[in-house]
N, C-alpha and C positions, 0 to 999 in steps of 0.2 A: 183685529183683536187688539186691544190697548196694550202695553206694555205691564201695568198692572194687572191684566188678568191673565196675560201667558204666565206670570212670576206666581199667582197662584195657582193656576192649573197646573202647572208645574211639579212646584211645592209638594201639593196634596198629590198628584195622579202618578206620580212618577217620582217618586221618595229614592227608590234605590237607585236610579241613574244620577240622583244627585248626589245620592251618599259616595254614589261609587267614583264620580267628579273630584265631589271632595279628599278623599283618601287617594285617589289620581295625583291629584295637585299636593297633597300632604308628604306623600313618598315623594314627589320629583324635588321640591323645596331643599324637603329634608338629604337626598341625595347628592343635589348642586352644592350643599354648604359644608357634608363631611368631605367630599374632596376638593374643594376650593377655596374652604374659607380661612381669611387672614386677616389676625388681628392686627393695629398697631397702635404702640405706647407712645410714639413721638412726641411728648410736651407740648413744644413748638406750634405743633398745626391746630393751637385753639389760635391761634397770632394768624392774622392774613399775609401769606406768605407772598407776596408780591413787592412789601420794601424789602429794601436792600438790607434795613438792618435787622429785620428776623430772618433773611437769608443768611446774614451771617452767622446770626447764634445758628441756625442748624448745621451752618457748616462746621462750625468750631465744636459743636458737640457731637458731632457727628466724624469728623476727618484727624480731630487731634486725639492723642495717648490720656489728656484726660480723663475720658469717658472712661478709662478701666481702671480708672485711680481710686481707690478710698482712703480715707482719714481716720487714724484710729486718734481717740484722746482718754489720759489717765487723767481722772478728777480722784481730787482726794480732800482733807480736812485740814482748815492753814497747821495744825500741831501736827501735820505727818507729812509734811515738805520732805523733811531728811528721808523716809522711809522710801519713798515717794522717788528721788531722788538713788537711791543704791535698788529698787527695784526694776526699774526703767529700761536698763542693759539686760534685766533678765527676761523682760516683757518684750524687748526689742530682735532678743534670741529666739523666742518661742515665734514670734512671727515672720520671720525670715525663714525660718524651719518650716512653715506650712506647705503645702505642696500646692495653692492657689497663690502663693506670694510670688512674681518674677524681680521684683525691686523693692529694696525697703532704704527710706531717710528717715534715721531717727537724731540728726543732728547736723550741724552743719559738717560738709564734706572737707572742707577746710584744718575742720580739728581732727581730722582723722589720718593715718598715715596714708592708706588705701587713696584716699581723695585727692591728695598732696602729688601721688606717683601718678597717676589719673590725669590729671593738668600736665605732668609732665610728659606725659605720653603723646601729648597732641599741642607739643611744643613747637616743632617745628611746623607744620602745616599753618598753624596760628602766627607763627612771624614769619613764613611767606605771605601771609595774605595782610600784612602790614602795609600802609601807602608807603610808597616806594622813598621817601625824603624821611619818612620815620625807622624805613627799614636798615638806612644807611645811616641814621644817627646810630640805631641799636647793631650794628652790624660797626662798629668804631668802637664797640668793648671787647671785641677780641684784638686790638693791638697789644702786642706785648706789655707794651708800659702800663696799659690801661689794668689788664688782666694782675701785675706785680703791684699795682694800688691799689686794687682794689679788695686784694686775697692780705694785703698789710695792715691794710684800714680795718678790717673784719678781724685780723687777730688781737690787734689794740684793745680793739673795743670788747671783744670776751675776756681779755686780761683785766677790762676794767670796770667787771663785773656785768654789763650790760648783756641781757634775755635775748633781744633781738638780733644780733649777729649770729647766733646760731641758729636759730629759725631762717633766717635766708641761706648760710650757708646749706643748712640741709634741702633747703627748697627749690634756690636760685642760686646757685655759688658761683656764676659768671656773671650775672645780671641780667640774662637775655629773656627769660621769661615774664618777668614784671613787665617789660616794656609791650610782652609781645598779650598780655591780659590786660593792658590796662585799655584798650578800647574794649574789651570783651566786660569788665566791669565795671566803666562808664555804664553802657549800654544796659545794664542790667541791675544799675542799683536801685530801681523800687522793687524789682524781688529782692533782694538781699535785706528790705528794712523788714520782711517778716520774719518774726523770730518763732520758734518750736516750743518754747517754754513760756508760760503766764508770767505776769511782772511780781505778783505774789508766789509764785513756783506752787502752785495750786494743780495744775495742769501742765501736761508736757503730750504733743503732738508727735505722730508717725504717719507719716505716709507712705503708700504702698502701692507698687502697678499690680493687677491679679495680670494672669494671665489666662484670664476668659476667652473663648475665641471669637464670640461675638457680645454685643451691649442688648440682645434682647430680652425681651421682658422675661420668657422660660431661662433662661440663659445667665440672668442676672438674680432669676428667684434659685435656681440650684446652687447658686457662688453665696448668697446671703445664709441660705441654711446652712452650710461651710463654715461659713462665718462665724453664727451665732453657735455653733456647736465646738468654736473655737472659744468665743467669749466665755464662752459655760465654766471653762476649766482653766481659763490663763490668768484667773487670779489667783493659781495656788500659789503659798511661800506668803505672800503679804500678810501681814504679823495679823494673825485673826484678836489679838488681845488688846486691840487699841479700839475695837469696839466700834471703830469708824469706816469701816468700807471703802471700798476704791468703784469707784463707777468706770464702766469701759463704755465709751459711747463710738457711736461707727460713722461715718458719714459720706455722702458720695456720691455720685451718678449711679453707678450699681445696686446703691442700695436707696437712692431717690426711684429707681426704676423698679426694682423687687416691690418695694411697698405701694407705689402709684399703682403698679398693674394689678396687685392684691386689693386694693382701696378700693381699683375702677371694677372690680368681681364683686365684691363686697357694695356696690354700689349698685349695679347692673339688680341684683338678687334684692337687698335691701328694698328699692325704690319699686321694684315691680312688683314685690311683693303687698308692703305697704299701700303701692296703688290697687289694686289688686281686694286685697280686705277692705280698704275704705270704700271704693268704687262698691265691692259686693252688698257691704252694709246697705251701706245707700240705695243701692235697686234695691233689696228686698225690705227694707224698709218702707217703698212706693209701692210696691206694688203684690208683698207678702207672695210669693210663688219661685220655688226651687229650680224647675226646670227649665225656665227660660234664663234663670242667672247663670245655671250652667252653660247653657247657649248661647248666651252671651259672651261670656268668656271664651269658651272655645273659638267663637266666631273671631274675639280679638288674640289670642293666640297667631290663631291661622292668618289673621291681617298680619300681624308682626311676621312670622315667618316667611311672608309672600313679601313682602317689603325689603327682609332681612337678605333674601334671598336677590331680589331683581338690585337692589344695592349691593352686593360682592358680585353680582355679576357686569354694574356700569362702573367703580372705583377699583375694581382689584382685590384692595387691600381696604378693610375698615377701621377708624379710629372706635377704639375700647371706652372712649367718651359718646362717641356718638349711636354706640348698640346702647345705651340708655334711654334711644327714645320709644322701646316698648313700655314702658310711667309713663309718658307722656302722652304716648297714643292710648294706653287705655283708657285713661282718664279724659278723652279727644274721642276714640272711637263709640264709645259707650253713650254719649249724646245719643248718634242715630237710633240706637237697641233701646234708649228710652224712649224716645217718640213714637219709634214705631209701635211698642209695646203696647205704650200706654195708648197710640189712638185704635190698634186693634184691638183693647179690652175692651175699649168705649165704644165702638160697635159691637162687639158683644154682647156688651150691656144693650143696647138699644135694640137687641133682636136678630140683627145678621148671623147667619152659618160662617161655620168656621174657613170655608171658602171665600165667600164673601167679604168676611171682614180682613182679610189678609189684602185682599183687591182694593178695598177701600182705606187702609192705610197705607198702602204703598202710592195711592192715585191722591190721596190728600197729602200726605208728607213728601214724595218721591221730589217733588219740585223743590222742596224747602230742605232735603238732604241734601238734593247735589247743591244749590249753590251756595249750602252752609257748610259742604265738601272743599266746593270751589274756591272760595273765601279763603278755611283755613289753611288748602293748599298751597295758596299763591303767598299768604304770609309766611310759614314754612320754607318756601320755596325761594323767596326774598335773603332766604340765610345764606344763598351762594352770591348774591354779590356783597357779602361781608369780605369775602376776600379768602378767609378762613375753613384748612381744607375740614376742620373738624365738625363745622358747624355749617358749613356745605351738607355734608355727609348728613348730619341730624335733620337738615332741612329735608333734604332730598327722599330721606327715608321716610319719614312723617307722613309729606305729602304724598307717595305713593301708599303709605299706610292709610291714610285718612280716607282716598277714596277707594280701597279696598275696604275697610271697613264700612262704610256706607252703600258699598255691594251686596257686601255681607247681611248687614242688617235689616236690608228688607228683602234679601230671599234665603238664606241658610240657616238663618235664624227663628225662620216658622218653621223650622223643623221640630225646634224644642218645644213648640206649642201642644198642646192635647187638643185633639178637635171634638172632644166632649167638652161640653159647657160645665166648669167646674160652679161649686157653690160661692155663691157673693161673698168677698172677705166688706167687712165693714172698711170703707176706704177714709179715715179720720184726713188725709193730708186732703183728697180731693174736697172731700165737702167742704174744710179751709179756704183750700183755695175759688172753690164756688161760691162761698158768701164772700169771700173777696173782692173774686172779678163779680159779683150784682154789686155790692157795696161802692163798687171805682165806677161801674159803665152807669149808674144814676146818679152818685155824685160824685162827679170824678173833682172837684174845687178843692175839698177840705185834702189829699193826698195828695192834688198834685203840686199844690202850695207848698205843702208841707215839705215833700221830695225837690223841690225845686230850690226852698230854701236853703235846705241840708250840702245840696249836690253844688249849689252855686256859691256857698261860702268854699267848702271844700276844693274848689276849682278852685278860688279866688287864691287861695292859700297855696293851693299847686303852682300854677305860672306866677307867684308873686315873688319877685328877689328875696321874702323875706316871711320864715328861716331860707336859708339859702340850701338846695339840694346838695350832697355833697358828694365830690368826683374822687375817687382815689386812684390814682396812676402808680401810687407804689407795688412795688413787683410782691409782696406779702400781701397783696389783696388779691395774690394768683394763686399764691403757695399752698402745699396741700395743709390741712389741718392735722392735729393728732396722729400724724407718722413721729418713730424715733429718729429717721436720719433728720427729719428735717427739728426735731428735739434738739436733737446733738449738736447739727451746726449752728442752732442759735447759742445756746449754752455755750460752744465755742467761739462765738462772735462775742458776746458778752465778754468772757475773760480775759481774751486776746486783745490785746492793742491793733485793733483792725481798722485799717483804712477803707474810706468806702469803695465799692466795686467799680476798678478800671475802665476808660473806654476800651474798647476793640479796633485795631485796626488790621483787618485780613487784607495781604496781598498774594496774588498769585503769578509765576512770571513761566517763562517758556521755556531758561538756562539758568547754567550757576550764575551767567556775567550778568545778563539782565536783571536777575534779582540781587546779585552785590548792586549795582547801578540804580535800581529801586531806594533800597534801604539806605546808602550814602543822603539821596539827596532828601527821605523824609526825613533822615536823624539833622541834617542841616536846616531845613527847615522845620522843626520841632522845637530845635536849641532857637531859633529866633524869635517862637512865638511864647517859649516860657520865659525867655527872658524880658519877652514884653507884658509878662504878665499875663496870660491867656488860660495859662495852661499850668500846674503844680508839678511836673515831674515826665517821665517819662523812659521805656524801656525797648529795645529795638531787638533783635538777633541781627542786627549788621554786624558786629564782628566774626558771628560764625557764616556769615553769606561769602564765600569763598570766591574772590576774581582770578579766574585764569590769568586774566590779563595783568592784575599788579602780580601774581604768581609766577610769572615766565620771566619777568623783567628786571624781579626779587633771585629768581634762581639765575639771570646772567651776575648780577652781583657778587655772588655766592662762587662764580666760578675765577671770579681775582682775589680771594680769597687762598693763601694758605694754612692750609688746616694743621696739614703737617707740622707746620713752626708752630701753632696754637697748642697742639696738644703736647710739643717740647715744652713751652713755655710754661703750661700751666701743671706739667709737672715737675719743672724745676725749681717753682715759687711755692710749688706743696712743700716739695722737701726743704726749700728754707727758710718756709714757715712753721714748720713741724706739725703737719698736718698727713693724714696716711690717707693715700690714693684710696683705699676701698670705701673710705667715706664718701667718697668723689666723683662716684660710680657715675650718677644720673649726671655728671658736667661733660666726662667722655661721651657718654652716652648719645648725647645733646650732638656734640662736635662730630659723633659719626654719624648722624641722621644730617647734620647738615650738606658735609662731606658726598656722602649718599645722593640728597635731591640734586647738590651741584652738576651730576650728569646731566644732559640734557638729554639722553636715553630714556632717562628713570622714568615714570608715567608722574605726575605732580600728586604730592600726600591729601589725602580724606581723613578731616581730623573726624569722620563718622566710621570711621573702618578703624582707625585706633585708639579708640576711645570702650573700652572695656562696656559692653553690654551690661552687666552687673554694676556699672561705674554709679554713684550718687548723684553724678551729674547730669546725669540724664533728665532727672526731674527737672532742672532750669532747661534742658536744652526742649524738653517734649512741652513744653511752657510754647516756645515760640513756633517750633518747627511741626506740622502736620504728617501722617504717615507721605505722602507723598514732600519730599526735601524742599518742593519750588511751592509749596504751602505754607504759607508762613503768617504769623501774628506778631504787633508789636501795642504795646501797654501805655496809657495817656492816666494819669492822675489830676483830679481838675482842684480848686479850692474849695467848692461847694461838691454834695451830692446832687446828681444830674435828672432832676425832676420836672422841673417845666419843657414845653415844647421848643420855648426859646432858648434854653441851653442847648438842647440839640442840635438847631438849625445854626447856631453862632459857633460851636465846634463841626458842625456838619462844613460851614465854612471856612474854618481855620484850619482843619488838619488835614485837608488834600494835599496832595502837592499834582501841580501840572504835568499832564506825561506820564501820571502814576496808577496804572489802577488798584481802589481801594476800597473796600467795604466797612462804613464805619460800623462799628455794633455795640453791641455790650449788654445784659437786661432791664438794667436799668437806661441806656440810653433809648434802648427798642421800644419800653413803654412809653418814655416821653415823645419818641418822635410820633406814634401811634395817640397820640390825642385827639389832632386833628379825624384821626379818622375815626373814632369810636367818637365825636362830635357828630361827624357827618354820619354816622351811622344812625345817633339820635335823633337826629333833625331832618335831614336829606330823605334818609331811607323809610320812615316812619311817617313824613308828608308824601311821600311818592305811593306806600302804603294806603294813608287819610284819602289821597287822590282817586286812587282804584275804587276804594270800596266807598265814596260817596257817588262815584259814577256807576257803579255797578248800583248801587240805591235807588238812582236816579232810573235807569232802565228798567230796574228790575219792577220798581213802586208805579212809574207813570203817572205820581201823586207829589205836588209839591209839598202840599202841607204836612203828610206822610214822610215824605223826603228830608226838609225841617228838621221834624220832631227827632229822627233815627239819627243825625244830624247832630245836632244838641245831643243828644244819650251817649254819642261817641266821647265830644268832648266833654260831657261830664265823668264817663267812665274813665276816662286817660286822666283829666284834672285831679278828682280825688284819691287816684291810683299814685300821684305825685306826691299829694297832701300828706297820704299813710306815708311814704317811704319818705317825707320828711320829719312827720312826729313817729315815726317808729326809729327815724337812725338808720335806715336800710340804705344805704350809701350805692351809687352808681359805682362801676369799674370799668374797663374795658370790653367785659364781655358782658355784662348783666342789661345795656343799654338795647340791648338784641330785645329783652324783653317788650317794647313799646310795640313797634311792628308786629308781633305775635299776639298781643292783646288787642288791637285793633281789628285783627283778621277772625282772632276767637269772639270778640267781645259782641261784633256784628252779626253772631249767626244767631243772638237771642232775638235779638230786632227784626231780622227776618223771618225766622219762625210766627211770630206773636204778629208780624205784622200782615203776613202773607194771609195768615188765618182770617183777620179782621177784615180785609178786603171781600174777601170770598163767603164768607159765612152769613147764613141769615139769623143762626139761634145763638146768637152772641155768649148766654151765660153759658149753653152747652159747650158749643168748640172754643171758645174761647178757654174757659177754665179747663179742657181737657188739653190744649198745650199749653197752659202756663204751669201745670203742674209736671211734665214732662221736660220744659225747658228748666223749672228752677232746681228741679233731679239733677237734669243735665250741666246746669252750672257748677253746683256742689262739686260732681264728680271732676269736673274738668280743675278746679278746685283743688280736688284732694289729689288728683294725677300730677301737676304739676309742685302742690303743696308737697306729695313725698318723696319730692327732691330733694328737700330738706334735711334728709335722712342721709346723703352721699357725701361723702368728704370730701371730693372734688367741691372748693368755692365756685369753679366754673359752673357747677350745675346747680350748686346747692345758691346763687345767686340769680341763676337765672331762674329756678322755681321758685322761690319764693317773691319774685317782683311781678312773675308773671300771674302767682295766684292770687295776689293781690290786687292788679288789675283786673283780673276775670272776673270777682268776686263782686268787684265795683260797678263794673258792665252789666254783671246778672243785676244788681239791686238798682241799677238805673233803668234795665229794660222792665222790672215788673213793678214799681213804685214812681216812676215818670214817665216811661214811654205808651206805656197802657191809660193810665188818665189823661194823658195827653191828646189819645190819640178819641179816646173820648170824646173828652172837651171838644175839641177840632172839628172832629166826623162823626158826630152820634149817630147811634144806633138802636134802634129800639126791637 
């Protein structure tokens, strides 16, 4: 018995052992995904996670204090500065008061007393880990004489009138701290050039660590509703009579992640819906009849489900980008449920039982589903060697989606069939397309002329340098659209005196000494290569990478030291300066922590243990330093922003150093270095594509001039797929290139259908125009499935659907306006 006629005897003789299959396989799906399924929001894994430098941004957003940071900003109206300005400290109150705030900077820690006592705290640990020739210059200002010059010099100079002597007195009244911060502020002065307040005082900045306990998507939507129920009300007080408003804007990894993962629901629903209606239009538009639309549908339901399913069960965990390819399969899967449909109506119409014609559309089509299954599976499938675990994920889905659906459609879908022969709807597209295909297969000249000339300008214009297609590597041709945080940070970039985004330099070491010995020799080698001009600036945490080793050899120093004669001394130059000891608290202070490590008992000080948790400073230190202390990052500022590939590769070679391991990163340096590969994603991956499916042509037709013709339709479909997306401005990115390969895998299965038919058939006008009109259904839909991407605020998707329905669009109108007269002209048929 054929395969074809078990699928109908089936069908028809035994309905409830299929239903019961069905609803089998409906609960186990539905079962495996309520307790195992996992979504994830990771940005990153639309990037192929195999360079080094998108390993690093997931590191740095993933391993550093960062990720629980947000940014509040006050905007206001230039005439409410002042307002603006005595409100700020009440705004700065109410957020530290929140019970999701663990740290707030709302100014530099510097002007603050808290800040000043802070630095002091982790004074001593800071000048042991001084190089040992700096530590004994600064370790030569507690001689006596030193210390009576220095405390006479300082009284002079307040007597004569000068600000500055009592700022250090109160700060550093020995001198021993400046020395022992000025490698700590070397090292870090590109943080220090950003300021908290607008040059206009328009704006004044706060930042905040919440204390979420994790950065995920549920996790970071609970902390934003917080948030915003916080913004609701923290503008009371602000003088409602200046008629000008104060905007609170937020921004941030937490709240980047809150509204992506809202976006990518709001996308998921949008997109499959929208495919969804349009898809339904369309079938019932062809084919005027309810119950097999609903069968349809169901049938692609249940594919997506068995897909969604056998993908959490080979990844684990699913990217929230990649459950979006139920739009894209239904607009994919829905091809087969047209063909099938339409050629069992058409047996219908010609007299077969409702048996029979179910046998005879699965035995004419069944060959032309699976390998227009096969096709778009293996282009789908092509997405995992992008590299990219997200679009791994979409491929992989698809493709097990695609030939689940073409399962589907030609056995669970004659279920929805009535095997009463209903009354004849007036079929207006078919007769259309029936005077068509008579009008093409007798004179196929005047169309195919006409298509050829259309399709071969349009091509000409696609591969011609000129207009030029255009590539965008900037990291905004990633960003989500129409979010507030990502509102705010622009609004914030605009006002701010902002320099453009740093490279990354992550290293990770094994101790404290290895990572001091790290950091020494790239801040030496940093300092050589901005002075040669290379490089604009740069920021290290080498001063806080603490060496035991210059630590042990700092505290033998310490132990020839009398402390004792120090703190006679400098209380005897108090009193005959007329200066009162309780002022002078934090100098003793100082001299008993030194006193103290001079034991060689004592375990050596952690300026992380005394460095007040609540401290301000924490922000620059969580700047460098990851949850794990031997994770660390240091900051490169270049003269240009870092956009071509050859900036990358000429800092890719300048900022190693030998002996070091380093991962350079940064997102804007990640995009540049990723051109090359989104190049060869276009070219490499897309001819490796071209290659499969003209040899699979070639096997499949055993027809050269057949082979030719499908040939040519390809590269016209892909040329004028160019030509659009250069007079429409639909600009290439790093991910939207994905799109060629997908078009080529889709664009082939019209060619095979239409062509398969021609071989086989003797009543040309009949079979012929009864899959041409099935297929240009099937185009539309595939069409509208990818077209209501469009709908998703992910650029990622909403670029990849729209380049791709643009190509498909161009494949359909070359497979039935030149590949049909062509194949005419070539091989007639009478």
């Amino acid at each position: 018995m054929r395969i074809s006629d078990f699928i109908a005897q089936t069908i028809t003789q035994r309905r409830a052992l299929v239903w019961s299959g069905v609803a089998v396989l409906t609960i186990g799906c539905i079962a495996i995904l309520a307790i195992s399924l996992r979504l994830d929001s990771e940005v990153f894994n639309v990037l192929p996670g195999r360079f080094p430098s998108v390993q690093g941004l997931k590191i740095y957003d993933r391993d550093f204090e960062q990720t629980r940071q947000l940014t509040f900003a006050l905007l206001c109206n230039p005439k409410d500065v002042d307002k603006l300005e005595e409100f700020a400290p009440v705004f700065a109150e109410r957020l530290r008061q929140q019970p999701w705030c663990s740290r707030l900077l709302a100014g530099s820690p510097m002007s603050t007393a808290d800040g000043i006592r802070d630095l002091q705290s982790i004074a001593v640990p800071l000048l042991l880990n001084l190089e040992p020739r700096a530590f004994d210059d600064t370790m030569s200002i507690l001689q006596p004489d030193k210390i009576r010059d220095r405390l006479h010099r300082l009284r002079q100079e307040i007597e004569a009138g000068s600000p500055r002597p009592e700022f250090e007195l109160s700060f550093d009244p020995l001198g021993l701290i400046a020395p022992a911060l000025k490698p700590f502020a070397e090292s870090t002065i590109i943080e220090q050039e950003q300021p908290l307040t607008s040059p206009d005082r328009t704006m004044r900045i706060f930042l905040v660590v919440t204390n979420q306990a994790t950065v995920s998507a549920f996790e970071c939507q609970r902390l934003m509703r917080r948030v915003n129920e916080f913004r609701a009300s923290a503008a009371e007080g602000w003088d409602p009579e200046s008629h000008s408003g104060l905007q609170i804007l937020v921004t941030g990894r937490p709240a980047f992640v809150s509204e992506i993962s809202l976006s990518m629901r709001h996308d998921v629903v949008a997109t499959l819906f929208g495919s969804i209606v349009l898809v339904g239009i369309i079938f019932f538009a062809g084919f005027r009849r309810w119950l097999p639309l609903v069968g349809m549908a169901i049938c692609l339901l249940l594919s997506c489900l068995v897909a969604l399913t056998a993908g959490q069960l080979l990844f684990g965990r699913l990217s929230m980008i990649s459950v979006a390819f139920c739009a894209i399969l239904v607009g994919l899967g829905v091809d087969f449920a047209i063909l099938t449909i339409g050629r069992y109506h058409q047996a219908r119409a010609d007299g077969e039982p409702h048996r029979q014609a179910i046998a005879t559309s699965v035995a004419k089509l069944g060959r032309a589903v699976f390998f227009g299954a096969l096709t778009t599976a293996v282009g789908f499938l092509a997405l995992v060697l992008s590299g990219a675990m997200t679009f791994s994920e979409l491929g992989v889905l698809i493709a097990i989606g695609i030939f689940v659906a073409g399962l589907f459609m030609c056995s669970i879908l004659f279920l929805f069939v009535r095997e009463q022969k209903t009354a004849v709807v007036h079929d207006w597209l078919f007769e259309a397309v029936t005077k068509y295909v008579r009008w093409t297969v007798r004179k196929p000249a005047p169309m195919l002329i006409f298509s050829t000339a259309i399709l071969l300008l349009l091509t000409a214009i696609g591969f011609s340098p000129v207009p030029p297609l255009r590539f965008e590597a900037s990291p905004r041709s990633l960003q989500p659209k129409n979010i507030r945080a990502n509102q705010a940070l622009e609004e914030i970039m605009h006002r701010m005196p902002v320099r453009w985004e740093p490279v990354l330099a992550i290293v990770r070491a094994t101790d404290p000494q290895e990572l001091h010995n790290y950091w020494q020799k790239i801040s030496a080698h940093w300092r050589e290569i901005q002075a040669a001009g290379k490089i604009k600036g740069f920021s290290t945490p080498a001063a806080l990478c603490s060496s035991p080793t210059w630590m042990q050899k700092n505290r033998q120093r310490l132990s020839t030291i009398n402390f004792q004669a120090v703190r006679e001394t400098l209380e005897q130059t108090l009193d005959a300066e007329g200066f009162t000891r309780d002022a002078f608290q934090p100098a003793f202070t100082l001299i008993d922590g030194l006193q103290h490590v001079a034991d060689p008992n004592v375990p050596l000080p952690d300026w992380r243990t005394q460095l007040p948790q609540s401290s301000s400073w924490w922000f620059l230190v969580d700047r460098y330093f990851g949850r794990d202390p031997l994770l660390t990052t240091g900051f490169v500022t270049t003269d240009q922003p870092v956009s071509t590939h050859a900036q990358s590769q000429e800092l890719g070679r300048d900022l190693p150093v030998a002996g070091v391991p380093m991962i350079i990163s940064g997102w804007s340096y990640a995009l540049a270095d990723l051109q090359p590969w989104s190049h060869h994603q276009l070219l490499i991956i897309s001819a490796l594509m071209a290659i499969f499916d003209i040899s699979l042509l070639a096997i499949l037709y055993r027809d050269l001039r057949l082979w030719l013709i499908q040939v040519i339709t390809l590269a016209f479909g892909i040329g004028a797929m160019i030509a659009s997306m250069k007079l429409l401005q639909a600009h290439l990115n790093l991910l939207n290139v994905l799109s060629f390969r997908l078009v080529l895998a889709i664009g082939v299965d019209y060619g095979i259908y239409v062509v398969l038919v021609w071989q086989k058939t003797r009543e040309i006008e009949h079979d012929v125009a009864g899959v041409v009109k099935p297929v240009l259904l099937a185009g539309l839909t595939a069409v509208s499935g990818f077209g209501s991407l469009a709908l998703a605020r992910n650029p990622a998707l909403t670029g990849l659907g729209i380049a791709c329905a643009i190509g498909i669009f161009w494949s359909l109108v070359a497979t039935i306006f030149f590949t049909l007269p062509a194949m005419a002209a070539a091989k007639p048929k009478r």
